[in-house]
C-alpha positions as CSV (number, residue, x, y, z in Angstrom):
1,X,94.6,105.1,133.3
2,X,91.1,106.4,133.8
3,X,89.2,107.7,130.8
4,X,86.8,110.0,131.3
5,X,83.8,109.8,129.3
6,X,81.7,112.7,130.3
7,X,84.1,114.8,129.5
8,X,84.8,113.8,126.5
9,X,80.9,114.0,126.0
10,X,81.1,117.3,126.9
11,X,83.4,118.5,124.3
12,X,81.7,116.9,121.6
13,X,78.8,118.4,122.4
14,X,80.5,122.1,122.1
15,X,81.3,120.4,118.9
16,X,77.7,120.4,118.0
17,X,77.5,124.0,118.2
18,X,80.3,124.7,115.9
19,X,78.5,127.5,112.9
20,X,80.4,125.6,110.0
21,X,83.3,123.5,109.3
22,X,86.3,126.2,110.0
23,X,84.9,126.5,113.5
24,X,84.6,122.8,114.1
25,X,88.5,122.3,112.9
26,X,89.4,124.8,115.2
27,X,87.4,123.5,118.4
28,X,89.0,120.0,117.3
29,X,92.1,121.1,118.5
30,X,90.9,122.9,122.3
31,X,90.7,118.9,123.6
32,X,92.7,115.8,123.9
33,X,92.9,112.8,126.3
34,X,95.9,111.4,127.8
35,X,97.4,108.2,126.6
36,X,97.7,105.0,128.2
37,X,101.4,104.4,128.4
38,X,100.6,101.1,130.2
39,X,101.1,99.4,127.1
40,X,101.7,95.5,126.4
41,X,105.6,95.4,125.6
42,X,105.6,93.2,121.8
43,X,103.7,95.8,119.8
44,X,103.1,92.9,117.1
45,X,101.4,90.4,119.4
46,X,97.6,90.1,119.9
47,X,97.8,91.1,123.3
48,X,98.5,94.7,122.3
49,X,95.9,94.7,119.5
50,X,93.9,93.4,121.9
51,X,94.0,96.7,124.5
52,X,93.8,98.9,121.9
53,X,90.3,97.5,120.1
54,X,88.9,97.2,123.8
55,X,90.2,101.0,124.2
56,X,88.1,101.4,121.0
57,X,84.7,99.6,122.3
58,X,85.0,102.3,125.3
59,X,84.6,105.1,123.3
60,X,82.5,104.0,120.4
61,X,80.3,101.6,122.5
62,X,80.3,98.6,120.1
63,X,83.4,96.4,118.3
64,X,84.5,97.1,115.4
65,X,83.8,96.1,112.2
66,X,84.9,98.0,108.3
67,X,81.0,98.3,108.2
68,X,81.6,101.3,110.9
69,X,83.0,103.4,108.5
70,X,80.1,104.1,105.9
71,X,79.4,107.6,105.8
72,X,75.6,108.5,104.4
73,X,75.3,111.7,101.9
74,X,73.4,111.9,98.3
75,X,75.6,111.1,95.5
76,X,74.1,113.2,92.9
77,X,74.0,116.5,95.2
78,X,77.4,115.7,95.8
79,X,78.8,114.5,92.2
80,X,79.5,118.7,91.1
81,X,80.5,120.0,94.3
82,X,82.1,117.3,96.6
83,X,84.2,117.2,99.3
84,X,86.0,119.6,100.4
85,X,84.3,122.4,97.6
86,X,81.2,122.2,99.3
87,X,82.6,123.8,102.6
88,X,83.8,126.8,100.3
89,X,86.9,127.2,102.5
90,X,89.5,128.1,100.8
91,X,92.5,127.6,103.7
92,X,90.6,123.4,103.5
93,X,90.2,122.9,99.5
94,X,94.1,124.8,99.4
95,X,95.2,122.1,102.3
96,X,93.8,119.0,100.1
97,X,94.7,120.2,96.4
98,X,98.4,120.7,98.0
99,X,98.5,117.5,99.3
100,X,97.2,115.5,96.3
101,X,99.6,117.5,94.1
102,X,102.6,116.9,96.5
103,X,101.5,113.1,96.7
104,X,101.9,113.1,92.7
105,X,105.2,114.1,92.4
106,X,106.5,112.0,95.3
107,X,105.0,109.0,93.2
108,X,106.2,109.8,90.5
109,X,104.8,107.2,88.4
110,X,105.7,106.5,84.5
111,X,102.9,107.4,82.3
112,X,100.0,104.3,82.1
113,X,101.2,103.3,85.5
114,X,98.4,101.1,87.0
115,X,97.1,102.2,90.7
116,X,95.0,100.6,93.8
117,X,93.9,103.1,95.3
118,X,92.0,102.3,98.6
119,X,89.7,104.2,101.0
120,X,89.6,107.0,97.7
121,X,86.3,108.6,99.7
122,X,85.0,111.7,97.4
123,X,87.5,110.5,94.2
124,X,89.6,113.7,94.4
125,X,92.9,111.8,94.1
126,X,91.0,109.1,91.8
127,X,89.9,111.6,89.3
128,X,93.4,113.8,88.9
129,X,95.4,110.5,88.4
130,X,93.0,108.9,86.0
131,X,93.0,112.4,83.6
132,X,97.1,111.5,84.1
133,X,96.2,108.6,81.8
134,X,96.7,106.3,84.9
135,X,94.2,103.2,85.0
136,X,92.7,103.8,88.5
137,X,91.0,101.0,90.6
138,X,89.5,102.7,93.5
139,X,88.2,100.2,96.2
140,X,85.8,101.5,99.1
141,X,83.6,100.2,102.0
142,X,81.3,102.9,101.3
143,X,78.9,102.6,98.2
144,X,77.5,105.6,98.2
145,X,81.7,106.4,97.2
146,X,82.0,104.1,94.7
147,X,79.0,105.3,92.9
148,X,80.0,108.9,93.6
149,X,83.4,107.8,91.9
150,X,81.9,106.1,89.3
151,X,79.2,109.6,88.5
152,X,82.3,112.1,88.8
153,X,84.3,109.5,86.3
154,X,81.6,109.6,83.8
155,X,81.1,113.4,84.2
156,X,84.3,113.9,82.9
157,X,84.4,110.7,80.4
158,X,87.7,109.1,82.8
159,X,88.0,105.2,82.9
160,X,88.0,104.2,86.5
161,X,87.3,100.8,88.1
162,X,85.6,101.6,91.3
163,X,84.5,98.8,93.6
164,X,83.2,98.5,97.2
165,X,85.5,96.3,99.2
166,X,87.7,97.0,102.3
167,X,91.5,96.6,103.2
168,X,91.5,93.0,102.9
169,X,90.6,93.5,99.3
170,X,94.5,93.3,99.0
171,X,94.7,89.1,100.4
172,X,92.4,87.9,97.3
173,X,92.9,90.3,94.8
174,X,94.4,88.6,91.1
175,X,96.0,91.6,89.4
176,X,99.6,93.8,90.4
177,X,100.0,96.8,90.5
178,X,102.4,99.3,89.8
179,X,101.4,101.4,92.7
180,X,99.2,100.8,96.1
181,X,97.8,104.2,97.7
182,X,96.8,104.7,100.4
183,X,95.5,108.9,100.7
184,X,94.3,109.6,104.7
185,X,92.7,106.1,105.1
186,X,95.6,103.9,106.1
187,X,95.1,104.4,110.0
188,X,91.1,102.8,109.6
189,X,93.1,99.6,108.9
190,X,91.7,96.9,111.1
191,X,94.3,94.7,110.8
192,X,97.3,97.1,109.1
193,X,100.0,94.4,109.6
194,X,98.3,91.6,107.1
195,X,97.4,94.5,105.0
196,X,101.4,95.2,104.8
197,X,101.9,91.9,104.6
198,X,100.3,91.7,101.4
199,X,102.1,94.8,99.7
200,X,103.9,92.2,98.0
201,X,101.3,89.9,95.9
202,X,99.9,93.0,94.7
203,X,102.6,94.7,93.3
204,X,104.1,94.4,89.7
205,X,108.2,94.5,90.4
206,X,109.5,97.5,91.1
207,X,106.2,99.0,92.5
208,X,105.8,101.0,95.1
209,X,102.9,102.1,98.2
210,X,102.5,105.7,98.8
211,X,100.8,106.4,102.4
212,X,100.3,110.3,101.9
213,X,99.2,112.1,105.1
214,X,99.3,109.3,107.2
215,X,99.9,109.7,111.1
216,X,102.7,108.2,111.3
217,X,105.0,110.1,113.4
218,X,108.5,109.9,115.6
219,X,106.7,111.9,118.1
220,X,103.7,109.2,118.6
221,X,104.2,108.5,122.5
222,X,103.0,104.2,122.2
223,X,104.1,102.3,119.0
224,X,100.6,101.8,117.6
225,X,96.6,102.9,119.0
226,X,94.4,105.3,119.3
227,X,95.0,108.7,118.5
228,X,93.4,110.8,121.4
229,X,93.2,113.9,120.2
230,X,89.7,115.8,119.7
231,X,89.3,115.3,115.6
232,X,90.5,111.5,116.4
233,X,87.7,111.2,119.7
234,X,85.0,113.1,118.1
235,X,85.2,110.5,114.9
236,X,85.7,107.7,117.0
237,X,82.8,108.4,119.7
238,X,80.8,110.2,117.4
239,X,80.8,108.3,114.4
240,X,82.8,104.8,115.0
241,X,85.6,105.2,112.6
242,X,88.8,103.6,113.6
243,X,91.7,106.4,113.9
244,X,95.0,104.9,114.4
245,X,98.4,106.2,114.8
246,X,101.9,104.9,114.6
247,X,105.7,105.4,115.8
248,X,107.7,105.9,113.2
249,X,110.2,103.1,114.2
250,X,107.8,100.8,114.9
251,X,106.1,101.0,111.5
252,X,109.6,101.0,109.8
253,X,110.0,97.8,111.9
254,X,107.0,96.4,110.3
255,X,108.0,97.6,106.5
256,X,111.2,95.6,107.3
257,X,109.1,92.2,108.3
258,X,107.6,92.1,105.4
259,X,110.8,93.2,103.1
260,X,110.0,96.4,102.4
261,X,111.3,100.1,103.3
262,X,110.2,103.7,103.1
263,X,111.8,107.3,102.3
264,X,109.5,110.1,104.3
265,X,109.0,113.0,101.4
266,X,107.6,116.1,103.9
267,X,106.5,119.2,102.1
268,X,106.4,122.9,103.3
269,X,102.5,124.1,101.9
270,X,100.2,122.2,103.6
271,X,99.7,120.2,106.7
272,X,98.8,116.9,104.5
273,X,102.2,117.2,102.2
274,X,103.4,114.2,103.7
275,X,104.1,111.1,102.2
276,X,106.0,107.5,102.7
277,X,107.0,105.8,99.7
278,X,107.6,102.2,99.9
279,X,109.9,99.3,98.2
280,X,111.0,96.7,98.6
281,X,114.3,96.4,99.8
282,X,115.3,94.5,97.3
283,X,114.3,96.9,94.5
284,X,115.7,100.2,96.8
285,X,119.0,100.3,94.7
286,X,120.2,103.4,92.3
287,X,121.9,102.5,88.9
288,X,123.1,106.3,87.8
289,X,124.2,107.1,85.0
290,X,125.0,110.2,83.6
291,X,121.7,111.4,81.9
292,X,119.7,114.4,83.0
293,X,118.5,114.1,86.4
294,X,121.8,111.4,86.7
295,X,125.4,112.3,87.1
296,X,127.2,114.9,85.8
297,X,130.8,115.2,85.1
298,X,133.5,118.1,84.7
299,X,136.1,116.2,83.0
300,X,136.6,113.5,80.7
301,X,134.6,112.5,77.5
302,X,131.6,111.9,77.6
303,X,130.3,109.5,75.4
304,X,127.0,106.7,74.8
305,X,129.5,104.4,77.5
306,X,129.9,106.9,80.2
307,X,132.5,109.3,80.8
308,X,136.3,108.3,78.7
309,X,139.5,109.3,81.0
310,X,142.9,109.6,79.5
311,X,144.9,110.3,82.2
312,X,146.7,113.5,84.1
313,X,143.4,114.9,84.7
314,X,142.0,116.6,87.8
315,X,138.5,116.9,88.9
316,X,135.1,115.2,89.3
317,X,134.5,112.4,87.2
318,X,131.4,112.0,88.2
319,X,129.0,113.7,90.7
320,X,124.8,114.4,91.4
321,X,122.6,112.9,91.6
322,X,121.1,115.3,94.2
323,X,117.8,113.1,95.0
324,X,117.0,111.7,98.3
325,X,118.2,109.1,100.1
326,X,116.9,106.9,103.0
327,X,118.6,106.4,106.0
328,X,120.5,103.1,106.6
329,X,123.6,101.0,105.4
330,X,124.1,101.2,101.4
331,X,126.9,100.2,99.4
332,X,128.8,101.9,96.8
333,X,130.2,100.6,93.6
334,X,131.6,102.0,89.8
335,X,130.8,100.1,86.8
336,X,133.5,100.3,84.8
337,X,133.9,99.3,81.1
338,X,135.8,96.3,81.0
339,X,136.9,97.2,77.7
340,X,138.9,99.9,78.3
341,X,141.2,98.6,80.3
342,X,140.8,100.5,83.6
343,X,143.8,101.4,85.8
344,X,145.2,103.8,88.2
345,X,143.2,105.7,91.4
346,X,139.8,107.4,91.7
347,X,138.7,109.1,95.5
348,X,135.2,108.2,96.3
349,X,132.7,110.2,98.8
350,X,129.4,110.8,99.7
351,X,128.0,113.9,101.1
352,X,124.4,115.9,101.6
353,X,123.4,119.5,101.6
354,X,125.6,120.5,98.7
355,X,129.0,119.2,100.0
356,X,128.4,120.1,103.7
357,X,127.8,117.1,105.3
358,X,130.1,113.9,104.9
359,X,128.3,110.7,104.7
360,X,131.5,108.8,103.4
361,X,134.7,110.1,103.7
362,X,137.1,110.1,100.8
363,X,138.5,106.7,99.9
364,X,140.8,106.0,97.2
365,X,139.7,103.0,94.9
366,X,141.9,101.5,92.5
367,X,140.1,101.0,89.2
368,X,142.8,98.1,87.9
369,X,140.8,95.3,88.5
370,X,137.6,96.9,87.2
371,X,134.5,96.7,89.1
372,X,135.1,93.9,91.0
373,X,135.8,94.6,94.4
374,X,135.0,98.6,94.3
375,X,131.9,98.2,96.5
376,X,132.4,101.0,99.5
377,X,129.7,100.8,102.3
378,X,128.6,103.5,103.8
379,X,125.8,104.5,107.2
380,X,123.5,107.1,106.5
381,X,122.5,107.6,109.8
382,X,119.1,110.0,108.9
383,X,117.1,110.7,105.3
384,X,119.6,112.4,103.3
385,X,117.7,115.6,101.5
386,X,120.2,115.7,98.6
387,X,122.8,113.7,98.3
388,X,125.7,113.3,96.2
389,X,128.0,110.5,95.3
390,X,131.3,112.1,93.8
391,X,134.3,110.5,92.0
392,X,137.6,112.8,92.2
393,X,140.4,111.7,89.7
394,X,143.4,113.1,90.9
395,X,146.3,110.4,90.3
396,X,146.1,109.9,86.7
397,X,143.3,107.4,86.3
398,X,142.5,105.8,82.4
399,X,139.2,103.9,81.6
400,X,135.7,104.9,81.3
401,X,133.2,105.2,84.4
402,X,129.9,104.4,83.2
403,X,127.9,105.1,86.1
404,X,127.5,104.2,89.7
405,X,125.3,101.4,91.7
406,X,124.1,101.8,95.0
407,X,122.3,99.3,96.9
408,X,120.4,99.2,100.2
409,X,121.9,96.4,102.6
């Protein structure tokens, strides 16, 4: 494929006659290039990072190196009204507070939860989750950000650890951490498979990494490069910042290598409220129980040891939880209180969008034996919005359910 310079040249320099930063968003989107779909067939091998960084050199004019991404501005002009407050647009600061909020409640991190927070640029995110009482290490290439962080922080009397570093920061650093973020920087990754690669040393068990408004999309027509539309060009020609993009099944694929997996949280305010939220596959598992924001139940006691049956009842023993649920094979299985000497038959089923759509079919389970032996497998062949795992006594079944496991196989 034949790239054509000059006109690219040409559009950034209508660019350069954009009146403010509304205009220069808009014209962003009046160009893009085609894509080379010539593409080397192992997107994991060096040969196809290769073509991509020499796709790079001809439009920036020189390799690259992290050091291309330092942006020059004056930290104390910038320290009361940073980015994006300075541009006083209110569709642009609307976009970003959106995104971080939507961000925070996909994280949804337990109070003093520790964070690595990379490529945190103006310290918008940074701030909010440190006055959260979150301890906040914000790592950045730039040091006019760090000591833009570290000015807003003390402005506001917020702990933060802010330090200049890139990616690779994650290969050598000591401490875990409950979660990795990763806020519109992710695709500047030189070298994004170590960096995933790493996800593990760095995490405390049962951690997570949040990408938030990441391009990372089923439509992406190659597995991983160069975005080539005008915002990605102008910032790659104009100012030699890497701007990757991904396939969504190829960066699933490379989760998976390195024993991890993420659910896709996509919000409806905003063209940033989207995040993935890593784990390891290992740790992807649900133990409900019936608590609020658990399982519910419409018959039986309910006591400290789950829900007591008696017998000759009818109804839902146990159903909810009504959170989301990735996509792929998981197994189903009671916990059952040995102690009460379970017997007789529960139907067990799966379903999304409030009862409409059948993940698992009803199966009867006998509860005799107690929980050995009651794990169901089941394919959930997309994300699953709001799902529900329902128990259905119908044949006189006696014991007590105490909750219900799932696990990600």
């Amino acid at each position: 494929m034949e790239l054509s310079l000059n006109r690219i040249d040409e559009f950034l320099a209508d660019l350069d006659n954009a009146k403010d930063d509304q205009e220069l968003r808009r014209l962003f989107q009046t160009y893009s290039a085609e894509y080379d779909l010539n593409v080397p067939e192992d997107p994991f091998s060096e040969l196809y990072k290769n073509q991509q960084f020499r796709l790079y050199e001809t439009l920036s004019g020189k390799a690259y190196t992290p050091e291309n991404e330092v942006t020059k501005f004056d930290v104390e002009e910038n320290a009361v009204r940073p980015f994006p407050y300075h541009h006083r647009s209110s569709e642009l600061v609307g976009d970003q507070l959106m995104a971080i909020g939507f961000l925070i409640k996909a994280m949804n991190l337990p109070a003093g939860a520790s964070v690595l927070e990379f490529g945190p640029g103006w310290g918008n995110t940074t701030l909010t989750l440190a006055k959260m009482g979150y301890h906040v290490t914000a790592v950045d290439i730039e040091q006019n950000f760090v000591d833009l962080i570290s000015r807003r922080a003390a402005m506001e009397s917020l702990e933060v650890n802010a330090i200049r570093g890139d990616f690779s920061l994650i290969e050598s650093i000591q401490k875990r951490f409950d979660a990795i973020l990763f806020f519109e920087c992710f695709h500047h990754s030189q070298d994004h498979l170590r960096i995933i690669q790493n996800f593990d040393r760095a995490l405390t068990p049962g951690g997570i990494v949040c990408l938030a408004s990441e391009p990372i999309l089923d439509e992406f027509p190659i597995p991983w490069g160069l975005r080539m539309d005008g915002e990605s060009l102008w910032a790659i020609r104009k100012n030699g910042w890497l701007e990757l993009g991904f396939q969504k099944s190829y960066f699933d694929e490379a989760l998976s290598r390195s024993g991890f997996v993420a659910v896709e949280h996509v919000g409806v305010d905003g063209p940033w409220s989207k995040v993935l939220i890593a784990r390891r596959k290992s740790e992807m598992g649900m133990d409900l129980k019936f608590a609020p924001g658990g399982l519910s139940t419409s018959v039986g006691d309910l006591g400290p040891a789950g829900v007591r049956l008696q017998g000759d009842e009818f109804g839902y023993v146990a159903y909810g939880p009504y959170k989301r649920l990735r996509r792929g094979s998981w197994r189903v299985e009671l916990e059952l209180d040995p102690n009460d000497a379970p017997k007789g038959f529960v139907t067990v089923d799966v379903v999304d969008e409030g009862g409409q759509s059948a993940i698992l079919r009803p199966t009867n389970v006998d509860i005799s034996s107690g929980s050995r032996g009651l794990g169901i497998k089941f394919q959930a062949e997309k994300d699953l919005q709001k799902f529900e795992v329902r128990v259905l006594t119908t044949q006189s079944a006696k014991g007590t359910i105490s909750g219900i496991k799932l696990t990600y196989l």
